[in-house]
N, C-alpha and C positions, 0 to 999 in steps of 0.2 A: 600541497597536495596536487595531483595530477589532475589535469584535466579529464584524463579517463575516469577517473574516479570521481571527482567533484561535479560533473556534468549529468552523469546520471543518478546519483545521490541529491542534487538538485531535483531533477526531476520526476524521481519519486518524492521527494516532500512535497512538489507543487501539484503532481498528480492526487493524493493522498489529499492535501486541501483543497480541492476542487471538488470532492465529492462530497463533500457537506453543504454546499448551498447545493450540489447537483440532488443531493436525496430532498432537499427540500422544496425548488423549485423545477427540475425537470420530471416530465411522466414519464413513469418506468411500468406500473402494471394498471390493470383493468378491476373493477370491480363491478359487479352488478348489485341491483340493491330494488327494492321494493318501494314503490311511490304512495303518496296518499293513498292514490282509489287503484292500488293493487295491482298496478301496471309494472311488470323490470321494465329496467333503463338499463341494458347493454352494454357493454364495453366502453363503461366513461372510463378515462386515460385518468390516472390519481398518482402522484409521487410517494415516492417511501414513506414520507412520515405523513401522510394524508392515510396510506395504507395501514399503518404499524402506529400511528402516534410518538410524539417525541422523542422517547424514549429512546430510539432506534437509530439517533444523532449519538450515543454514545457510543453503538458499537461502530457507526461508518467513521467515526474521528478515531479509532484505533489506528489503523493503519497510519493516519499523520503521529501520532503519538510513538510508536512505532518505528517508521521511518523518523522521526527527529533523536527517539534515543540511537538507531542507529548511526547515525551521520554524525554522535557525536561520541559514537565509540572508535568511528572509521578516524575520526580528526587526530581521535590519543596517538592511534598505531602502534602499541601493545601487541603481542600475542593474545593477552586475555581480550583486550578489546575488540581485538579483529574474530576472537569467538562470539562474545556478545554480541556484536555485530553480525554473525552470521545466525542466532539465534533470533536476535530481532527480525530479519529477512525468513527464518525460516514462520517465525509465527504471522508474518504479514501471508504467505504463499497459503500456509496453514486454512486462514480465515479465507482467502478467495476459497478455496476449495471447499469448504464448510459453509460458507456463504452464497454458492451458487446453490446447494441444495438446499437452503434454508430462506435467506431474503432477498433473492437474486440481485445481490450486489456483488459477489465474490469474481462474476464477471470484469466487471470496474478496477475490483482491487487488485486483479491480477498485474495490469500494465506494472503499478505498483512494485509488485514484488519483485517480477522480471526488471525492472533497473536497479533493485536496490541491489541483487545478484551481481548484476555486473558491474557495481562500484565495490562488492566484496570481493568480487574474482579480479577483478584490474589492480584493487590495493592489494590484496596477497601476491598479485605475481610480481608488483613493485616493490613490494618486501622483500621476499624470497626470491626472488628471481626463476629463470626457468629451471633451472635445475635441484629448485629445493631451499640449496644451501643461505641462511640467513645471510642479506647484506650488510656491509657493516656502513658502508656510504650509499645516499642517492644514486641512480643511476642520471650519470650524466654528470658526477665531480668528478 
């Protein structure tokens, strides 16, 4: 596999697993809340699953799920796979977009999507070449 391809397919997996400790120990929103003797307390800073609870590690481990099934439909290099492949990337792009208006993570997940993109657009133009037509050898035998 090309470097074009395997470096940013890399790096969405590793972006992608970095957002689960990030939803867990980085602060991402505010909440206010009510004290004993009825006082708010302000814009305390709270990470996603402080906000959201637990739960909400399943939806930010999609995208690794995700990008890993992708990267190993891009490995086959199939026609079919390199669909699969682009469908896995389209549902990562999917959830950032769905995601920022819902548990403002889809921010996060974007970087994500945008390299899984360009190890799908690097492996198709290494298949097919520029002009369409299927290769029958690597470029460069």
């Amino acid at each position: 596999m090309k470097t074009s391809v395997w470096l940013p397919l890399v790096g969405a997996i590793t972006w992608a697993a970095l957002l689960i400790p990030g939803a867990v120990y980085v602060p991402i929103g505010s909440q206010q809340y009510t004290g004993p003797d009825q006082d708010f307390t302000p814009n305390v800073r709270s990470t996603l699953v402080q906000l959201n609870g637990h739960g909400i590690l399943i939806l930010v481990a999609l995208p690794l799920v995700l990008s890993c099934l992708a990267g190993v439909f891009l490995v086959v290099r199939s026609p079919v796979a390199q669909w699969a492949a682009w469908v896995c990337t389209g549902a990562v792009l999917a959830g950032a977009v769905l995601g920022t208006v819902t548990f403002l993570i889809g921010i996060f997940v974007m970087p994500g999507g945008a390299l899984l993109s360009v190890a799908c657009t690097n492996l198709h133009a290494h298949t097919f070449g520029r002009d369409g037509g299927l290769r029958t050898q690597p470029p460069g035998e």
